[in-house]
Every structure is written in structure tokens, then in C-alpha cells.
C-alpha positions in Angstrom: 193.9 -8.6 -52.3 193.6 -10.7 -55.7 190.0 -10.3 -55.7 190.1 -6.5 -56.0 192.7 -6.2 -58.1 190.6 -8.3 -61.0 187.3 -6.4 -59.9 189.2 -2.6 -60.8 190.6 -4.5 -64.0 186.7 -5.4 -64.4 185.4 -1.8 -63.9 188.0 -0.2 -65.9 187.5 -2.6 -68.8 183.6 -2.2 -68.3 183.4 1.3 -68.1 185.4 2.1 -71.1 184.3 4.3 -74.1 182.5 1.8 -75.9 180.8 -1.8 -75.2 181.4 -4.7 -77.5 178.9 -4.4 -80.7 177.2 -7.3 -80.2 176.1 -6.8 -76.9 172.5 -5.1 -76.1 171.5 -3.4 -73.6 170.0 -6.0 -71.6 173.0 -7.5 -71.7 174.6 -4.4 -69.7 172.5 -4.0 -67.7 173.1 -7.4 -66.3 176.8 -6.9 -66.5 176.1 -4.1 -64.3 173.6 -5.7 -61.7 176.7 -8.4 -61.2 179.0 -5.9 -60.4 177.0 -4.0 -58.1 176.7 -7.3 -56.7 180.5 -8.2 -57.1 181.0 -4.9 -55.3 178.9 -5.3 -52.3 180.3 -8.9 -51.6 183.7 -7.5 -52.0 182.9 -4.8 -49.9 181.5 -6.9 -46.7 184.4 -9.1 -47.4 186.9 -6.0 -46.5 185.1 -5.3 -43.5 184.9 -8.6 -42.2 188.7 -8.9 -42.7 189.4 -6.4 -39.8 192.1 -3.9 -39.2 195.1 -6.4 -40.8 192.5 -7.3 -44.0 192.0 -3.4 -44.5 195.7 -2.7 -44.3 196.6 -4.7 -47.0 193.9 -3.7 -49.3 195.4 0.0 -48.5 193.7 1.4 -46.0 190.6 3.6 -46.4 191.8 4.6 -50.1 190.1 1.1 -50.5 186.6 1.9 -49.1 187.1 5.7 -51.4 187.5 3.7 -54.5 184.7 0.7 -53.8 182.4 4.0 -52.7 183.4 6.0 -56.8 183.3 2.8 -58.2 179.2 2.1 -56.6 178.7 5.7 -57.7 179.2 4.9 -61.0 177.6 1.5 -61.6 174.6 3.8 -60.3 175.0 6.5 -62.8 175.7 4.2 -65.6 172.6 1.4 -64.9 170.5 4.9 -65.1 172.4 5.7 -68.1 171.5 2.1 -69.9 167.6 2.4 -68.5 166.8 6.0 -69.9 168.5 4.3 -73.2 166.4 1.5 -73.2 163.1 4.1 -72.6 164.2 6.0 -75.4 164.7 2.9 -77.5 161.2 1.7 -76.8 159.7 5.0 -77.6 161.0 4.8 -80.5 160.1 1.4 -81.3 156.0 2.3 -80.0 156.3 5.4 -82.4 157.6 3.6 -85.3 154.8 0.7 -85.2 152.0 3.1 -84.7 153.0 5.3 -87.3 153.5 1.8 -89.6 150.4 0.8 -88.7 148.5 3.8 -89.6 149.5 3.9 -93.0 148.8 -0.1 -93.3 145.3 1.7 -92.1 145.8 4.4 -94.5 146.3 2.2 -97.1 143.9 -0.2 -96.8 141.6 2.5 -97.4 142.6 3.4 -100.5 142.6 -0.2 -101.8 139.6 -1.6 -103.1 138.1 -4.5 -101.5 140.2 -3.7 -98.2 138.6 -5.2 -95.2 139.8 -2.6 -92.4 138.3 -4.9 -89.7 140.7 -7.5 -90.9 143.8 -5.7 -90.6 146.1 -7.9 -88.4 147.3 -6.5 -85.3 150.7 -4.4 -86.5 154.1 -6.4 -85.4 156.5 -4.5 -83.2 158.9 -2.5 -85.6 161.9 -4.8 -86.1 161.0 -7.7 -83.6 161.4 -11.0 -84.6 163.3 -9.9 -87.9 166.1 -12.2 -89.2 169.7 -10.1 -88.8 170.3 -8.1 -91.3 171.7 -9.6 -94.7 174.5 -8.2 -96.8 173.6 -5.4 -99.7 173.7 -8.0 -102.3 171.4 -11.1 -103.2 171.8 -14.0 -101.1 173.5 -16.7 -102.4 172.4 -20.3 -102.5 174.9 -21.5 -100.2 174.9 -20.1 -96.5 177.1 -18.5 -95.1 177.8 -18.1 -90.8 176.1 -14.9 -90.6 173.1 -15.8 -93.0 170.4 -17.9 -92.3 170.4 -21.0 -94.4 168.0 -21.3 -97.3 164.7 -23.9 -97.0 164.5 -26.3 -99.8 163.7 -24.9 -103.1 163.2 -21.6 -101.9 166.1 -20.0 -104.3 164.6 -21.8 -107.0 161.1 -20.5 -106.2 162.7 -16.6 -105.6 164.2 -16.9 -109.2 161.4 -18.2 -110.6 159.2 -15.3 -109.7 162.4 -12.8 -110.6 162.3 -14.2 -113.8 158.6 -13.8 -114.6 159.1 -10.1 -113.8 162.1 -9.8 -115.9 159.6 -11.5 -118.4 157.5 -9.0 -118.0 154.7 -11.2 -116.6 154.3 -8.4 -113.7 150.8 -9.6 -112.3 152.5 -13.4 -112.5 155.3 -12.2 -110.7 153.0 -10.6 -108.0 151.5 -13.4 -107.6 154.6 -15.6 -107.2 156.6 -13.3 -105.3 153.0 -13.5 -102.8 152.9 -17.1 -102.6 156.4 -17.5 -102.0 156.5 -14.5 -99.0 153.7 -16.9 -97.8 155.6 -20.1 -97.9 158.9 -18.8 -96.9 157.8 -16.5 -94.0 160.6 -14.6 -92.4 163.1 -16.4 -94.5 166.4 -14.3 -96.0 164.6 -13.4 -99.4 161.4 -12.4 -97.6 161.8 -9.1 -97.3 163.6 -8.9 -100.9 160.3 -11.1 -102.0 158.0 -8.1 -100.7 160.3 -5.1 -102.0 159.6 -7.2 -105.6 156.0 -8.0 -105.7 155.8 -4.0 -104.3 157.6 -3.4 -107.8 156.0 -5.8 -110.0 152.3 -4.7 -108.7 153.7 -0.9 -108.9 154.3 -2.0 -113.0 150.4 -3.2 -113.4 149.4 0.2 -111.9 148.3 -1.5 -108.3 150.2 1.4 -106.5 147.8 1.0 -103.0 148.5 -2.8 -103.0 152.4 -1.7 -104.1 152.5 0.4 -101.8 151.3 -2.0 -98.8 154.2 -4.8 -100.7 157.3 -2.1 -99.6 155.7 -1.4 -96.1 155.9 -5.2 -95.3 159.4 -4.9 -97.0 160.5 -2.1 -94.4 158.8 -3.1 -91.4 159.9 -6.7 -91.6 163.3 -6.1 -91.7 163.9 -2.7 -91.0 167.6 -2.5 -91.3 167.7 -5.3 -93.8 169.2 -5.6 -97.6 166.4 -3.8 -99.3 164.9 -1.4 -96.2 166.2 1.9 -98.0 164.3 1.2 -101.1 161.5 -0.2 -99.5 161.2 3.1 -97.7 162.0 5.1 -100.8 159.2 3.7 -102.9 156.9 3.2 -100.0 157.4 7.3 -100.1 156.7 7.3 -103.7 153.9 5.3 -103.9 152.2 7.5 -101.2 153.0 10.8 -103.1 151.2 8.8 -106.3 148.1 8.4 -104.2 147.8 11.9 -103.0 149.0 11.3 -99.8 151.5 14.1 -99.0 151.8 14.9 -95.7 152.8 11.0 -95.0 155.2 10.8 -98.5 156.9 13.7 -97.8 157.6 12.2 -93.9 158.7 8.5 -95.3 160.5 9.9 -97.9 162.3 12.1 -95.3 163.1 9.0 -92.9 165.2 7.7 -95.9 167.8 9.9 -95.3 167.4 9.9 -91.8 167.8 6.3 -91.3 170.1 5.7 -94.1 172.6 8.2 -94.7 175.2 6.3 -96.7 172.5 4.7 -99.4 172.3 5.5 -102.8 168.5 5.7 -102.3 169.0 9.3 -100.4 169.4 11.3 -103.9 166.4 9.7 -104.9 164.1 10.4 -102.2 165.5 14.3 -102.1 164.2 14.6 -105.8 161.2 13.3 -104.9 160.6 15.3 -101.8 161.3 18.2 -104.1 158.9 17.2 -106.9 156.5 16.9 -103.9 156.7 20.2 -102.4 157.6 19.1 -99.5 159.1 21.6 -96.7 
């Protein structure tokens, strides 16, 4: 039979080691739901066929293999839903724990309205894809979102009052243009530099609330590891050590490979931290 000849080619090639990059786990899930389906159409199909249909799928070996291959849809569709509880534990942990330092840190800055606080996004949802390691460039390329009008011009023009050293002016323009450009490609670079240029006046609880909305808006993104890294800085410079020395661990955590590990070791051992 054709049919279950391309539904073992199916199984095999679904059930491999690993599952194409780009796909998420939703996205298996389904796969799996239409095989299961696949499976049980194939399977009243064989029984309907009769003695001469079963024959010529061979035999009861065919009913042996449809009843491994149901078994294992079953253990893999629990495999994909305890990975997607774990992922959205993870998720719920990591935007709590963001938004109690926003609440931390609001504290700490003067003229911080905590009853203002906006309700804390989910860690990573809605974030652009992450960006390649070095500054955009003005023309777009297929896996980077394309730049709104003027909105290079206006990045550079804030880089360049920091480079200045106009630091408050660059705050200030690296604010307005996180503003105007919201969860554009420089955005998250935008918040990393006003973190920077407000770290330079000595704003360190405002600085430090700059590289949170770095990191949490694009988590993985170009700047995330030094977002985290100064976020874990700015929070051993306000006395906050318990939550430094965590963030400052996370660095290497979520970014083994990034030259901003070294860094937040040293720090973690200026710190104390255990």
C-alpha cells in the first residue's frame, strides 16, 4: 500500500533526532495531532480492506507497526507538552522576576510613581527576531526588519551627542527616539545607550531601569548580554546585592559564548557574591 509506505517515510523523518530550527513547538505539536490523525484514517482504511487489503499491507506485522508507531506519537506529543510547561514556567518566572526589579527600581528613583508602573510584558513576546552582533546597517537585509524613515539618522544623531559628551542630551535623544521608533531594530540598542549615557550623568536607578528595557525587550537580541551585564552593575552600585549578584550570574547562564561573561565574573567577585 502507497499510502503506508509514505506515512513510515513520514514517521521516520518526523521522529528523528532533531526537528528543523525554525519550527516551534506549536508547530509539532500540530505535526503530531495530523499524524495521529493520518494514522487512525490509515488504520480504519486497513480494516475496511478485508482479508486481501491486509495481506498486501503484510499481514498483522502491519497492525504491530501502526500500534508502535500510535505509541509513540503518544509519548512524543507528552514529550512536546511537558516542554512547552517548562518553557512557560520559565517565561512566568522571568517576567515576575523582571518586574520586580522595575518595582525595585522605581523605588529607588526619585519621583517614581509605583502606581504607574505599566503592567510588565511577557519576557521576550512580541520582540523583533534577533539581530546580528554588529550595528544594523541602513539598508535591510532578509532577516532584519527594514528601517522607518529617518530612524538611522535619528540613532546617529543621539550616538553622536554621546560621543560628544553631551550624556544628558543623548539621554534624552536616545528616549525620544525609543519613543518614536518602538520595537524597531535599534530599540533595544537605543535603550542599552541611554542606560549608558544616563549611567555617565550619575542617574544609575534611571540607568539601571534603561538596560532592563534593553534585556527584556529583546532578550536574545544584539545587545541582551550587556544589557544584563550592566543591569547587574548598576544594581550592585545601588546597594542591591542579593538581585546584582543573581543578574550578574544569569549573564553567564544565558550567554556562554559572550565576551561580557569575564566581566560579570569580576564583578560578581568584587561583590562578594557566593
Amino acid at each position: 500500500m502507497i499510502r503506508l509506505s509514505v506515512l513510515l517515510l513520514w514517521f521516520g523523518a518526523f521522529a528523528a533526532p532533531a526537528f528543523a530550527q525554525d519550527e516551534t513547538i506549536a508547530d509539532i505539536r500540530a505535526e503530531l495531532a495530523a499524524l495521529a490523525a493520518d494514522l487512525q484514517a490509515l488504520r480504519a482504511e486497513l480494516v475496511s480492506s478485508g482479508q486481501a487489503g491486509m495481506q498486501a499491507a503484510g499481514g498483522a506485522s502491519a497492525l504491530d507497526r501502526m500500534n508502535a508507531m500510535e505509541a509513540e506519537i503518544v509519548r512524543l506529543t507528552s514529550v512536546t507538552e511537558a516542554l512547552q510547561n517548562k518553557v512557560d514556567r520559565v517565561v512566568a518566572d522571568g517576567t515576575n522576576r523582571i518586574g520586580d526589579l522595575e518595582f525595585r527600581l522605581c523605588e529607588l528613583e526619585e519621583g517614581c510613581d509605583i502606581s504607574s508602573l505599566p503592567v510588565t510584558a511577557t519576557l521576550g513576546g512580541g520582540a523583533p527576531a534577533p539581530g546580528p552582533v554588529t550595528p544594523a546597517p541602513a539598508a535591510p537585509t532578509a532577516s532584519q526588519p527594514e528601517l522607518a524613515a529617518n530612524e538611522q539618522a535619528d540613532f546617529d544623531r543621539a550616538k553622536a551627542a554621546y560621543e560628544d559628551g553631551n550624556f544628558q542630551g543623548a539621554a534624552d535623544l536616545f528616549a525620544a527616539f525609543t519613543e518614536t521608533y518602538t520595537g524597531g531594530p535599534l530599540t533595544g540598542e537605543a535603550h542599552f545607550m541611554r542606560g549608558e549615557a544616563l549611567a555617565q550623568t550619575g542617574a544609575i536607578s534611571a540607568a539601571a531601569r534603561a538596560y532592563l528595557e534593553a534585556f527584556s525587550g529583546q532578550p536574545d537580541g544584539p545587545v541582551a548580554a550587556q544589557s544584563l551585564l550592566r543591569l547587574g552593575q548598576s544594581l550592585g552600585q545601588l546597594g542591591q546585592l542579593q538581585e546584582a549578584c543573581v543578574t550578574l550570574a544569569e549573564v553567564g547562564a544565558r550567554f556562554p559564548g559572550s565576551a561580557s561573561v569575564a566581566e560579570a565574573q569580576a564583578t560578581m567577585q568584587n561583590l562578594g557574591c557566593q
